[in-house]
Every structure is written in structure tokens, then in C-alpha cells.
C-alpha positions, 0 to 999 in steps of 0.5 A, a space after each residue: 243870654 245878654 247880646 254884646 255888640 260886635 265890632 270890626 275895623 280895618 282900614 282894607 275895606 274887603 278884609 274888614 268885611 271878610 273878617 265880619 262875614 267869618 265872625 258871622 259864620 263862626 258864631 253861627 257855628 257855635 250856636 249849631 255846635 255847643 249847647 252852652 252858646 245855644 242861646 246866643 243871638 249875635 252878629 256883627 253890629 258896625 263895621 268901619 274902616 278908620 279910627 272916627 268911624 268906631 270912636 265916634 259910634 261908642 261914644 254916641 252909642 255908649 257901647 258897653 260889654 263889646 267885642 272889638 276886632 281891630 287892625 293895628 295898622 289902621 293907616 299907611 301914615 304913622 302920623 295918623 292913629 292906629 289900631 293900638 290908640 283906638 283900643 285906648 280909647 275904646 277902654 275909656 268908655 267900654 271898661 270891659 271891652 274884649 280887644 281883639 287885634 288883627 296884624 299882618 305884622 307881630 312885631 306890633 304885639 309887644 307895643 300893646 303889651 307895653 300900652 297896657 291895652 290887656 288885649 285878650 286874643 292876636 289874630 295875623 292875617 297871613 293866616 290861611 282863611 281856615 287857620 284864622 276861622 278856627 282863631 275867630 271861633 276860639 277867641 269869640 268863645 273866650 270873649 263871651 265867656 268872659 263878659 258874661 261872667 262879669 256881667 252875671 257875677 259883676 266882677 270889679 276891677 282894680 283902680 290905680 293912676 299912673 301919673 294923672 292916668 286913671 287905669 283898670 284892670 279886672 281884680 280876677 287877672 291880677 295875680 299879686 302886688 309888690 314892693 317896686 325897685 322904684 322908690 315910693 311905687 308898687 309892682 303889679 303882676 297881672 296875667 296881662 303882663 306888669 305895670 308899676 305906679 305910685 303906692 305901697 303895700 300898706 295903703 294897697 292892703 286897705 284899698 285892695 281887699 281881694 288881696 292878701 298880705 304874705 309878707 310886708 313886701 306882698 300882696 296875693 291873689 288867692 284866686 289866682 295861686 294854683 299852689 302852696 310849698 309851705 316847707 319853702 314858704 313859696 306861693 306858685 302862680 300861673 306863667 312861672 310866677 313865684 313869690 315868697 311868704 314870711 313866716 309870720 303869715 304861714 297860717 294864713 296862707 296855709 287856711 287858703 287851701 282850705 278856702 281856696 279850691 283852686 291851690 293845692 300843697 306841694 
């Protein structure tokens, strides 16, 4: 199995290596409990205690394909740049870097919502140890999962700009595109949460070929739609999320049950 470099950085020098040391433990347990992670031979690579420490090692390094436990709150100063900027910055070398947060406080969650940083796990600190070991051994399986699904399968992401801003995210978690409210923009719909940015359905169909047009106002994943209702010309998702097809295209959204086993009718 490939190694992924893990990483913990937390300004409180003893939870950050407390933290390492439970990561340590976890995967070790893992190794002893599920044959499907038998094979795995990680550990904690670099534990830091500020913003430089860890930025600085994954640009001299290059890291790639990394595991990334960090404190939001990295300083008492607001001034200074936290856990939330670090996660940025981590993105723009590591694109598929598995972000986890580790907050004393969830009030910070929806400012990484809101930044986009597509976090895949939030551990609070004021957990007891045996709570947040089971969150370690849970997200970790998720991290691994996850990167060894892109590196085996080489999954791509999706590229579009906000502003001069160039952003990813992994065409898998995108669930579909439409019309914006704004004037000459789309609305993406991931599993992450939504994002608009410049662009329109017919320049999104031909950049955007993992998705499928349903209507003139959208654009589906169909790895993603878990059902079809095609007496309502509805497409169901994950998390709630209805869109609608016209009926222009109920043949082509009918063969995606066919292609698709993943959606079922209703």
C-alpha cells in the first residue's frame, strides 16, 4: 500500500504530541484489527507547532497525498494566521491533502465551510481521550480510503476560478451544476457544500464532461444521484438535494439506471 505522510500541528506543544501519539496508536490498532488496512506501514512523519513549521516542510519536501491534523486556533493573536490559512496553503501544493481540524471551539467550523477548504473530518478537543480515539480511528479510515482510491484510480478533479483564484475540487464530490441567481455565473452543489464562480451551463457541458445535461439549467453527476422519479422528472441526491430534468432529456436520464448502479427508479 502507498505511504501518505502524516502531519500534526498544533500551537500546545503537549496536545500536539499527544495528538501524534494517539494517531500512532490508532493506526497501529488498525493494522492489528481490519485485514484491509494490514499492509499499512504509517506513522506520524512531523509534528509542528506553528504555521512556518508546516508550510515550510511541504514546500521543501513537495509533500503529496498527506494526512494533515490541524489546530484552528494556531495563535492566541488574531493577527497571526491560523489553522484555517494553513489548510489553504497546504491545498496549493498538496491538491489532494485530507484536512483534518482539531478545535477546542465549533464555532470555527462554518469559516471553513465558508473558505472552501472541503475539510473531510472536525475533531473537538474537549472530547474525553476515548471519544477522540475513536474519532482518530475513524477519520483515518476515511483519509486512507480516500487517497488510495485517487491514487489507484487516478481520479481528477474539476478546475474553475473565482476571481484570479484558481480552485479544485475532486470531480467524485461534485453533485451537480446550475443556473446562478447571479448574472453570468454557475452554482456548484458538491458534497462539501456550494460555491458560485463565472461560467455557464453550455461552456460547463464542454469542460465538464463527467457531468450530464438534464435540462438547459443543469448539469448532473451521475455517480452521485442515488435515485430517479421519472413520473416527476426529479433527480435525487445525497443530503436532500433535488434537482429537476425537462423532458427533452427523460431518455437520457432514464439510460443512467442502466449505466449507473448506484440509482434506482422510485
Amino acid at each position: 500500500m502507498t505511504q501518505f505522510p502524516i502531519i500534526v500541528c498544533d500551537d500546545d506543544q503537549d496536545l500536539a504530541n499527544q495528538l501524534a501519539r494517539n494517531i500512532d496508536s490508532s493506526i497501529q490498532n488498525l493494522t492489528d484489527d481490519n485485514p484491509t488496512y494490514a499492509e499499512l506501514d504509517e506513522k506520524v512523519t512531523l509534528v509542528s507547532y506553528d504555521f512556518a513549521g508546516i508550510a515550510g516542510e511541504v514546500v521543501e519536501k513537495d509533500i503529496k497525498n498527506g494526512i494533515y491534523f490541524l489546530d484552528i486556533e494556531l495563535s492566541r493573536e488574531s493577527k497571526d494566521k491560523n489553522g484555517v490559512d494553513l489548510a489553504q496553503f497546504i491545498k496549493k501544493i498538496d491538491e489532494n491533502a485530507q484536512i483534518i481540524f482539531v478545535t477546542a471551539y465549533d464555532k470555527y467550523a462554518p469559516l471553513t465551510y465558508r473558505r472552501r477548504i472541503g475539510a473531510i473530518d472536525y475533531i473537538n478537543k474537549s472530547l474525553s481521550n476515548e471519544e477522540i480515539m475513536q474519532r482518530i480511528n475513524e477519520t483515518l479510515r476515511n483519509a486512507f480510503d480516500n487517497l488510495s482510491n485517487r491514487v489507484k484510480y487516478g481520479k481528477r478533479d474539476f478546475t474553475y476560478k473565482i476571481g484570479r483564484r484558481k480552485c479544485k475540487v475532486a470531480e467524485d464530490e461534485v453533485l451537480y451544476i446550475e443556473n446562478s441567481a447571479a448574472q453570468h455565473k454557475v452554482h456548484m452543489v458538491t458534497e462539501n457544500g456550494e460555491v458560485d464562480f463565472k461560467g455557464n451551463i453550455s461552456q460547463m457541458d464542454q469542460e465538464a464532461p463527467f457531468l450530464k445535461k438534464v435540462s438547459q439549467s443543469y448539469l448532473v453527476n451521475p455517480k452521485n444521484i442515488k435515485a430517479i422519479d421519472p413520473s416527476k422528472h426529479l433527480i435525487f441526491f445525497d443530503k436532500n438535494q433535488v434537482v429537476t430534468f425537462s423532458r427533452a432529456f427523460k431518455k437520457t436520464v432514464e439510460k443512467f439506471v442502466e449505466e449507473f448502479d448506484n440509482i434506482k427508479f422510485i
